[in-house]
VEXLUM-828977 format. One record per atom (N, C-alpha, C): x negated, y negated, z negated; atom name; residue in three letters. Coordinates in Angstrom, 2 decimals. Each point is the difference from the previous one (the first is absolute). Example, Ala and Ser with C-alpha at 12.3 -4.5 7.8 and 13.67 -1.06 7.14 Angstrom:
residues 2
u -13.19 | v 5.69 | w -7.80 | site N | code ala
u 0.89 | v -1.19 | w 0.00 | site CA | code ala
u -0.90 | v -1.20 | w 0.00 | site C | code ala
u 0.35 | v -1.05 | w 0.72 | site N | code ser
u -0.82 | v -1.19 | w -0.06 | site CA | code ser
u 0.77 | v -1.09 | w -0.73 | site C | code ser
end
This chain:
residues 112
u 1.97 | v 15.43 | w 9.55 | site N | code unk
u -1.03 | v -0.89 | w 0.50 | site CA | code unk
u 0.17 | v -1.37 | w -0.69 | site C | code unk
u -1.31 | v -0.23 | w -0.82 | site N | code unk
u 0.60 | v -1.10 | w -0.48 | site CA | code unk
u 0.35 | v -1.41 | w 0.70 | site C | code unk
u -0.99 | v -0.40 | w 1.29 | site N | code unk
u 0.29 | v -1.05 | w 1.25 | site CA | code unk
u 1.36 | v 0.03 | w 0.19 | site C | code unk
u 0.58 | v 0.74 | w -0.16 | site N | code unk
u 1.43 | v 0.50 | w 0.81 | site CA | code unk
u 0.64 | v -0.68 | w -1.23 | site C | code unk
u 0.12 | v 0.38 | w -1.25 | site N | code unk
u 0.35 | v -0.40 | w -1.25 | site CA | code unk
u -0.21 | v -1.50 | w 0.29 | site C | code unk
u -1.19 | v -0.65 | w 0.28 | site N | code unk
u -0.28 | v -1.34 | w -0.51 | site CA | code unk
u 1.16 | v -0.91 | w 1.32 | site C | code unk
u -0.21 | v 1.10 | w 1.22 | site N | code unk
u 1.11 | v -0.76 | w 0.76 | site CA | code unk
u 1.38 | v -0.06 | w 0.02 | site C | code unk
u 0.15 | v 0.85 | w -0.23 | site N | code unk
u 1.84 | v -0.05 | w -0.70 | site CA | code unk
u 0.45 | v -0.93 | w -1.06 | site C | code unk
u -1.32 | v 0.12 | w -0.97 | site N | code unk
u 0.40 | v -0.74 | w -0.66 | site CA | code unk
u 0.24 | v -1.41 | w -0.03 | site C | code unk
u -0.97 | v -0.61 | w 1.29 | site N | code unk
u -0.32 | v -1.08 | w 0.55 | site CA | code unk
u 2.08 | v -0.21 | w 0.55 | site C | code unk
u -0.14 | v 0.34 | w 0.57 | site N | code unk
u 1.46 | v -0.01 | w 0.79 | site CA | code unk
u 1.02 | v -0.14 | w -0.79 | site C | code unk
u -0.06 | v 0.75 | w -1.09 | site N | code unk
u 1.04 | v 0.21 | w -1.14 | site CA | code unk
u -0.43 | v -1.99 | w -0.85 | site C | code unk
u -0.70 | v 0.12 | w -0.15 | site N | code unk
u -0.64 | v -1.78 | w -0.68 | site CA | code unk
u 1.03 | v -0.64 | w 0.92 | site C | code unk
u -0.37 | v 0.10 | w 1.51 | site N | code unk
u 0.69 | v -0.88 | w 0.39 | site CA | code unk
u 0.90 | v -0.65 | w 1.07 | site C | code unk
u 0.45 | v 1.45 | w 0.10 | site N | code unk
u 1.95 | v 0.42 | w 0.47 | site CA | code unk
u -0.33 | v 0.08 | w 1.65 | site C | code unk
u -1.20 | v 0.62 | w 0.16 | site N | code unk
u -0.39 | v 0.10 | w 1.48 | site CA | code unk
u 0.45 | v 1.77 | w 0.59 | site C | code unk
u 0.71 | v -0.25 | w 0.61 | site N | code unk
u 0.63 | v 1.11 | w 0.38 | site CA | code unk
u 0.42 | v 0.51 | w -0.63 | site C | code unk
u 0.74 | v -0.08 | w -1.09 | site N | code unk
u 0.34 | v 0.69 | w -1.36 | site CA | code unk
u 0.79 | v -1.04 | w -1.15 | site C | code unk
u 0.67 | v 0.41 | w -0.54 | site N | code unk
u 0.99 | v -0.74 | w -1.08 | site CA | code unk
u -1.45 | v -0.71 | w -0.58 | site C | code unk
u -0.06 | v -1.30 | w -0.60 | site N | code unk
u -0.55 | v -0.21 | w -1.07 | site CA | code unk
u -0.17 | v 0.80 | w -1.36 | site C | code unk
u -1.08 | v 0.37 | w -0.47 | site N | code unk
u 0.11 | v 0.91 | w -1.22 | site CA | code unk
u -1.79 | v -0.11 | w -0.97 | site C | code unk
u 0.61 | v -0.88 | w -0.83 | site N | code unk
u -1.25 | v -0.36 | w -0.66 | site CA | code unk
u -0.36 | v 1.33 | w -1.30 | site C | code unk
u 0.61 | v 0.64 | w -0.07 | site N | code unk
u -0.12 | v 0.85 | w -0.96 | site CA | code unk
u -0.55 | v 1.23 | w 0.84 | site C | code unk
u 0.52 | v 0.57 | w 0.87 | site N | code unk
u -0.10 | v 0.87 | w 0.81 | site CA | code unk
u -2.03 | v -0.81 | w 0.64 | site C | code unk
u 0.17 | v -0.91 | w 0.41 | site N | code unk
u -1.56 | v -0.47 | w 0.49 | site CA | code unk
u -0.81 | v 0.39 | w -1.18 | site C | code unk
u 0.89 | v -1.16 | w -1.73 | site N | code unk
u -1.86 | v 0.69 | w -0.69 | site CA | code unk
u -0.01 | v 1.27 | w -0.25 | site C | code unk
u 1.09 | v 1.02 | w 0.23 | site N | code unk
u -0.45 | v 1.64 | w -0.29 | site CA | code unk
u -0.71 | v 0.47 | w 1.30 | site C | code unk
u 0.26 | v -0.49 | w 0.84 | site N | code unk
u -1.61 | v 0.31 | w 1.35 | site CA | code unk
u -1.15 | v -0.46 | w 0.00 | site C | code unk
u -0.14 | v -1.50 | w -0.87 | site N | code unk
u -1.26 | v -0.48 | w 0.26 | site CA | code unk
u -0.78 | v 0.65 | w -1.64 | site C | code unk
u 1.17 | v 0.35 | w -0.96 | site N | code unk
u -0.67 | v 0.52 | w -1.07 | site CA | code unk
u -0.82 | v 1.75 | w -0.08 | site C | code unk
u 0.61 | v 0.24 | w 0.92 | site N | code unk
u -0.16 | v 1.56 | w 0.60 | site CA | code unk
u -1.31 | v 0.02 | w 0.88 | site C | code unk
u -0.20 | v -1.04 | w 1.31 | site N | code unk
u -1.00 | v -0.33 | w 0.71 | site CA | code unk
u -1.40 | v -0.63 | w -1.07 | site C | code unk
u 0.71 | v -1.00 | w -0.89 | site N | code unk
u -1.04 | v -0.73 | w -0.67 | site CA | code unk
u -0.80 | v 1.47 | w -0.81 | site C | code unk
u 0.74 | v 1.26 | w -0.67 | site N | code unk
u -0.41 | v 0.45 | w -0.47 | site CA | code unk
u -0.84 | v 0.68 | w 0.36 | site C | code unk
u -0.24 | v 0.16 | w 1.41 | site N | code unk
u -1.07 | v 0.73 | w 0.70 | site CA | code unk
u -0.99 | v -0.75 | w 0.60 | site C | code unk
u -0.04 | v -1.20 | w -0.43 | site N | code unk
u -1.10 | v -0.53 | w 0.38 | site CA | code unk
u -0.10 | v -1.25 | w 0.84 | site C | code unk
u 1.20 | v -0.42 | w 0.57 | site N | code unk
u 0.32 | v -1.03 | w 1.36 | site CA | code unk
u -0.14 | v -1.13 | w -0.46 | site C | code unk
u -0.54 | v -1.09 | w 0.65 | site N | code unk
u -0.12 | v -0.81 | w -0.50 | site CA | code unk
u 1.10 | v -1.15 | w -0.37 | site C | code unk
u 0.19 | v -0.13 | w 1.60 | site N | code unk
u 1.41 | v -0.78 | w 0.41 | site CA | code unk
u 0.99 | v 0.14 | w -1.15 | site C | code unk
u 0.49 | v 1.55 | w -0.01 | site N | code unk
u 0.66 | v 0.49 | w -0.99 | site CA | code unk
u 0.08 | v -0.79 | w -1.33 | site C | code unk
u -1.45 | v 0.37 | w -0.09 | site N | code unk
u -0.15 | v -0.51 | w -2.22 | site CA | code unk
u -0.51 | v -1.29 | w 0.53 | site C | code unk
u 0.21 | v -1.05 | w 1.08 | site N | code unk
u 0.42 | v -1.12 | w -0.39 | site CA | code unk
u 1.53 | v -0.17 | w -0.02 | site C | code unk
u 0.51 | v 0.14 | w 0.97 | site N | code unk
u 1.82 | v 0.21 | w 0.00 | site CA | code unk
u 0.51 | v -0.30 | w -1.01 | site C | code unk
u -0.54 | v 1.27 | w -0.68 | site N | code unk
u 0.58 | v 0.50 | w -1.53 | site CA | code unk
u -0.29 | v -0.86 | w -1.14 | site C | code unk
u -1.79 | v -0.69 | w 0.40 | site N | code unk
u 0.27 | v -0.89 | w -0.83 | site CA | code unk
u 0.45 | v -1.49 | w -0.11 | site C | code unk
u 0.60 | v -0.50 | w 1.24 | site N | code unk
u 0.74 | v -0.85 | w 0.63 | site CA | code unk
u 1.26 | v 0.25 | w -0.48 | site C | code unk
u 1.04 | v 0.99 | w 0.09 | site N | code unk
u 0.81 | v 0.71 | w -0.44 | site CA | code unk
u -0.17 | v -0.47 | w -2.12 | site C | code unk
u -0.59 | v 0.11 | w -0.48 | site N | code unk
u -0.12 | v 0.47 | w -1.34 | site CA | code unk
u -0.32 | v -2.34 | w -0.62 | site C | code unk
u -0.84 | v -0.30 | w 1.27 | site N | code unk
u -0.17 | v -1.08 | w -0.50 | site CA | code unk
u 1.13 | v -1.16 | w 0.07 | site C | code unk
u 1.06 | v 0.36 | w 1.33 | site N | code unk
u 1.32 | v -0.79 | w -0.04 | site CA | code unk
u 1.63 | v 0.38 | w -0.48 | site C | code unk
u -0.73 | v 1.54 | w -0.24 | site N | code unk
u 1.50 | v 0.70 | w -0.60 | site CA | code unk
u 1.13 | v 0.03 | w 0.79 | site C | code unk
u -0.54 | v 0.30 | w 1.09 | site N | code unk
u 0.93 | v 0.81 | w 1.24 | site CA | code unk
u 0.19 | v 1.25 | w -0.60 | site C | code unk
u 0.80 | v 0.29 | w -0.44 | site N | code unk
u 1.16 | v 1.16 | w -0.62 | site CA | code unk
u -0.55 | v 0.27 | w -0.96 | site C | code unk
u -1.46 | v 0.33 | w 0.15 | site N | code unk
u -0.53 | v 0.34 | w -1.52 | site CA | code unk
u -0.09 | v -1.53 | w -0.93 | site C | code unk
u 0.16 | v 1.18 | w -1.66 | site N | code unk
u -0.06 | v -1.42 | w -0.61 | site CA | code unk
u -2.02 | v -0.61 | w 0.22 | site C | code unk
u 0.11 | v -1.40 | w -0.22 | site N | code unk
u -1.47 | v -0.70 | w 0.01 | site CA | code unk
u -0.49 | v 0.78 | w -0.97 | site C | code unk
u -1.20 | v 0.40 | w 0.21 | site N | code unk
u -0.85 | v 0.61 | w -0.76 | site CA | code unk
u -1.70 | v -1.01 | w 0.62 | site C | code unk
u -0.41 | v -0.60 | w -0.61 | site N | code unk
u -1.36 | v -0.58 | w 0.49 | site CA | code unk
u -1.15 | v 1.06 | w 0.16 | site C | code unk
u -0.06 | v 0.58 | w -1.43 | site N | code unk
u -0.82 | v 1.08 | w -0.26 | site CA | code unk
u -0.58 | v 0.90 | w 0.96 | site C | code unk
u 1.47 | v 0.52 | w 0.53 | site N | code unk
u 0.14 | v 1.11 | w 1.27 | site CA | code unk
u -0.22 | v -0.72 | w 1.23 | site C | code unk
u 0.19 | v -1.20 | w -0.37 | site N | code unk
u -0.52 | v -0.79 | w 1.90 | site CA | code unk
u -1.41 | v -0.17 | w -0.07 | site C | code unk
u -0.43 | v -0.63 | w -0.74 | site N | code unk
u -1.28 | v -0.30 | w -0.38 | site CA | code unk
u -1.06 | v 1.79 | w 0.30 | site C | code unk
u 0.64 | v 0.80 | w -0.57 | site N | code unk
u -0.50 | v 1.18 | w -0.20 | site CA | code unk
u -0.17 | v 0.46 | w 1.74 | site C | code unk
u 1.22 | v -0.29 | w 0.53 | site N | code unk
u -0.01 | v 0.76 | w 1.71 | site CA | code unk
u -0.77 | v -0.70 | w 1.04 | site C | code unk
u 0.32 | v -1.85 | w -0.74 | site N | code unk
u -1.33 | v -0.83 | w 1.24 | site CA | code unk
u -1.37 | v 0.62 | w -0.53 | site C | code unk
u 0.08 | v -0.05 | w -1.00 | site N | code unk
u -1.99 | v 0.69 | w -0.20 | site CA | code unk
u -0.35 | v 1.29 | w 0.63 | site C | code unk
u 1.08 | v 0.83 | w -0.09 | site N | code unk
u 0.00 | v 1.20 | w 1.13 | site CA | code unk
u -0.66 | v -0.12 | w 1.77 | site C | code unk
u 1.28 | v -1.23 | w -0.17 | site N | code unk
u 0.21 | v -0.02 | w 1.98 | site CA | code unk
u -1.64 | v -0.75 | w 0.25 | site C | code unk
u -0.38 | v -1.06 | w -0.96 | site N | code unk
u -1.31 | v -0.95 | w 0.07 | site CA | code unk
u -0.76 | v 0.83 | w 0.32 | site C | code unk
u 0.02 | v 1.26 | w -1.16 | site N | code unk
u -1.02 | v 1.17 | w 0.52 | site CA | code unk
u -0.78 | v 1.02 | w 0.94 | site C | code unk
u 1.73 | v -0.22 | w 0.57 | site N | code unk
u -0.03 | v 1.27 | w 1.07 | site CA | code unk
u 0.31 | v -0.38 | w 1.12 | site C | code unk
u 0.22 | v -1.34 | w 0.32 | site N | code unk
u -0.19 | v -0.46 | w 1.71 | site CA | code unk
u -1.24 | v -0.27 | w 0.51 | site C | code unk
u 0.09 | v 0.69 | w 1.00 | site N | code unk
u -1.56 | v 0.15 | w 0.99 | site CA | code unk
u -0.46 | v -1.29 | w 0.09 | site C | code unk
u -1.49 | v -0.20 | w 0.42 | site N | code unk
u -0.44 | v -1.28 | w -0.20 | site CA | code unk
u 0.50 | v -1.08 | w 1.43 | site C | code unk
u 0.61 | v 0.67 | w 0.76 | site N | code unk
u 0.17 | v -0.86 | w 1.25 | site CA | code unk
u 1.48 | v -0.40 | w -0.32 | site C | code unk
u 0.49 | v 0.18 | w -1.55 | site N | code unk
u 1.64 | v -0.75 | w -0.16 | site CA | code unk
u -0.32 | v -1.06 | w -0.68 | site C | code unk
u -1.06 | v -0.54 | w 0.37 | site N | code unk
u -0.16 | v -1.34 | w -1.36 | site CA | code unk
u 1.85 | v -0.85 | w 0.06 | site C | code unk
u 0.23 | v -0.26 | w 1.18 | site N | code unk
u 1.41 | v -1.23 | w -0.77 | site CA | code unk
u 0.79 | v 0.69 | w -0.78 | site C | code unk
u 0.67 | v 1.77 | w 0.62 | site N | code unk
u 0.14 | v 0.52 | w -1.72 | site CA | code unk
u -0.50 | v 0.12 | w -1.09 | site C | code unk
u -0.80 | v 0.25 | w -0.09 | site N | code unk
u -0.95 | v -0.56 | w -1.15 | site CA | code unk
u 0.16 | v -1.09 | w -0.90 | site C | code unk
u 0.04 | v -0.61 | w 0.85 | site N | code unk
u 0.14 | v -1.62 | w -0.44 | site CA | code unk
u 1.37 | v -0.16 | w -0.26 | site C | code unk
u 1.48 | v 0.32 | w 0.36 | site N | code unk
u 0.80 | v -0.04 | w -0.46 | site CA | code unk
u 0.46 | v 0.79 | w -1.00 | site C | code unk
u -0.59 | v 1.06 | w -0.44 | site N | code unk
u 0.06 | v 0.48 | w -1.08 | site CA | code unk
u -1.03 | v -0.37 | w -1.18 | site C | code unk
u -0.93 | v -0.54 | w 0.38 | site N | code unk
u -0.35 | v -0.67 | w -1.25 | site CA | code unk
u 0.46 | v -1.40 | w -0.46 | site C | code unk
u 0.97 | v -0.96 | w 1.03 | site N | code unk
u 0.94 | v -0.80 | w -0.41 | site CA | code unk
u 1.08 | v 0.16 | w -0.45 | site C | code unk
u 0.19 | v 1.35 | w 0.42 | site N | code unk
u 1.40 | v 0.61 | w -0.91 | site CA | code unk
u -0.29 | v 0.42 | w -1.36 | site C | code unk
u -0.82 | v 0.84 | w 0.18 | site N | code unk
u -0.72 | v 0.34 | w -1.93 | site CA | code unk
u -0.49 | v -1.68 | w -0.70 | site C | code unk
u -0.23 | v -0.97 | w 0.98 | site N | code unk
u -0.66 | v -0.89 | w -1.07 | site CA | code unk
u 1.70 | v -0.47 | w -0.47 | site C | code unk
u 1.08 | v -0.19 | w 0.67 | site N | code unk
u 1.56 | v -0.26 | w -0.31 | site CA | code unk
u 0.23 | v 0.57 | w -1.10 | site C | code unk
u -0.01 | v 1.28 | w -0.11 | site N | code unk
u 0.06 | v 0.64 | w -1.15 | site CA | code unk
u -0.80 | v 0.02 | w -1.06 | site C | code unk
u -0.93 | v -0.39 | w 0.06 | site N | code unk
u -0.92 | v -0.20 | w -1.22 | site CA | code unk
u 0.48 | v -1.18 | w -0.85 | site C | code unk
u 0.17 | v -1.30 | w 0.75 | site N | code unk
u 0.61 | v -0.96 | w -0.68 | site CA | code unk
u 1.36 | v -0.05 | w -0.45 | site C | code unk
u 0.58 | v 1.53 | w 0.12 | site N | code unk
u 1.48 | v 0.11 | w -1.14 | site CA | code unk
u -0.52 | v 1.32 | w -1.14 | site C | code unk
u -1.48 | v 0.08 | w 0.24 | site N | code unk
u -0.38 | v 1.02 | w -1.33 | site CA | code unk
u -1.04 | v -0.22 | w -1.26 | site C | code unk
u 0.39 | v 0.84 | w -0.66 | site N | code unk
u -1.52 | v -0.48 | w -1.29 | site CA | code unk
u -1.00 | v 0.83 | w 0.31 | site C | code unk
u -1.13 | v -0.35 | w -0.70 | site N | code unk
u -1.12 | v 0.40 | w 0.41 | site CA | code unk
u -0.04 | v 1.42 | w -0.14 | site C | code unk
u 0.83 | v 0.17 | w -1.04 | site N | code unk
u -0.08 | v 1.80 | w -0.45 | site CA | code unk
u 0.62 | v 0.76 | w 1.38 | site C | code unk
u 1.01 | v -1.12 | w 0.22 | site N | code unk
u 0.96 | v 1.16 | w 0.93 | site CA | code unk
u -0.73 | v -0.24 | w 1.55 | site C | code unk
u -1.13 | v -0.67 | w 0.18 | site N | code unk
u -0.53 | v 0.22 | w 1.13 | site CA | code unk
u -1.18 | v 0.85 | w -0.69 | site C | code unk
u -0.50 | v 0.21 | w -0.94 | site N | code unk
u -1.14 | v 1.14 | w -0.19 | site CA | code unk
u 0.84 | v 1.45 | w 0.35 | site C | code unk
u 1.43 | v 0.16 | w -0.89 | site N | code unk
u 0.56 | v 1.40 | w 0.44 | site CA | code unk
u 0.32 | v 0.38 | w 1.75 | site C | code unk
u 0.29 | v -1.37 | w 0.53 | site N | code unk
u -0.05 | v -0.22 | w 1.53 | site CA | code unk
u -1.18 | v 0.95 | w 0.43 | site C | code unk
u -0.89 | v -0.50 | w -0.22 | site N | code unk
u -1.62 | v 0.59 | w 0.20 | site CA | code unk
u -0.35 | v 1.03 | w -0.07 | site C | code unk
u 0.43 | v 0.32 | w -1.48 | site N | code unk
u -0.39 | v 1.30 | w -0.48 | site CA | code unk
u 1.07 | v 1.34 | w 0.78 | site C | code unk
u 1.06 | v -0.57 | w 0.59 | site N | code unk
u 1.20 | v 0.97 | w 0.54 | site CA | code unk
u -0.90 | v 0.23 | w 1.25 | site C | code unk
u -0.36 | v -0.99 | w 0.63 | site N | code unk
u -0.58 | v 0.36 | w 1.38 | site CA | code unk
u -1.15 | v 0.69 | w 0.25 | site C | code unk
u -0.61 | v -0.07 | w -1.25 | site N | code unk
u -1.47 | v 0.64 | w -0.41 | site CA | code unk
u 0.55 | v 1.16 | w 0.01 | site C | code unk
u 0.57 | v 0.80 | w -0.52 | site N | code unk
u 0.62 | v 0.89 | w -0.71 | site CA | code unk
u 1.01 | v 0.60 | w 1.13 | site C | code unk
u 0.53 | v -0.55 | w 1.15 | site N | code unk
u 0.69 | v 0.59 | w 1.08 | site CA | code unk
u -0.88 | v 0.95 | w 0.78 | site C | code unk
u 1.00 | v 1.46 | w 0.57 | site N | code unk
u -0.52 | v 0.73 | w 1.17 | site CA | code unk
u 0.87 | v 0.05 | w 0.51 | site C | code unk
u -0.04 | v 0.49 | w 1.69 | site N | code unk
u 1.18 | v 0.01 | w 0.67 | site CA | code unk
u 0.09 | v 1.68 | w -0.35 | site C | code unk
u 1.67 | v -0.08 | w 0.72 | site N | code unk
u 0.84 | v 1.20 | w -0.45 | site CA | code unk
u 0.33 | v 0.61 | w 1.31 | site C | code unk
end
């Protein structure tokens, strides 16, 4: 279930009932994100944009907020809105190319 995924992983982020384990969180929210969650493929790209265990990758953050922007229902506007302040974070550590491949990755994503 991926909900179940996005909540563990939540817990694992941040040592709530459970050891702290940032590596162990982005392999749940990357697993959840991959099916579609939103929360998730922001996490992940929260995760990717401060380099909590994974190395910084902008590309891949940029790539997962355009995901989550996508796919939260219209009654989540403040998520919304914090993920498009998080993707605009990341844009201003990328070049223009590497926010077109941003684009083009998310264009180009299906869930799994």
């Amino acid at each position: 279930d991926p909900y179940k995924q996005l909540e563990l992983g939540v817990r694992y982020d941040r040592g709530k009932g459970v050891p702290q384990n940032h590596g162990l969180a982005a392999e749940l929210y990357h697993a959840a994100a991959q099916q579609g969650v939103p929360e998730a493929q922001y996490n992940l790209g929260r995760i990717y944009l401060e380099g909590k265990h994974l190395r910084p990758d902008m590309i891949k953050a940029h790539m997962w907020f355009n995901l989550a922007i996508a796919r939260y229902p219209h009654g989540a506007t403040e998520k919304r809105r914090q993920a498009v302040l998080a993707r605009a974070v990341a844009e201003k550590r990328m070049t223009a190319r590497q926010i077109d491949e941003a684009q083009q990755r998310a264009l180009d994503w299906r869930p799994q």
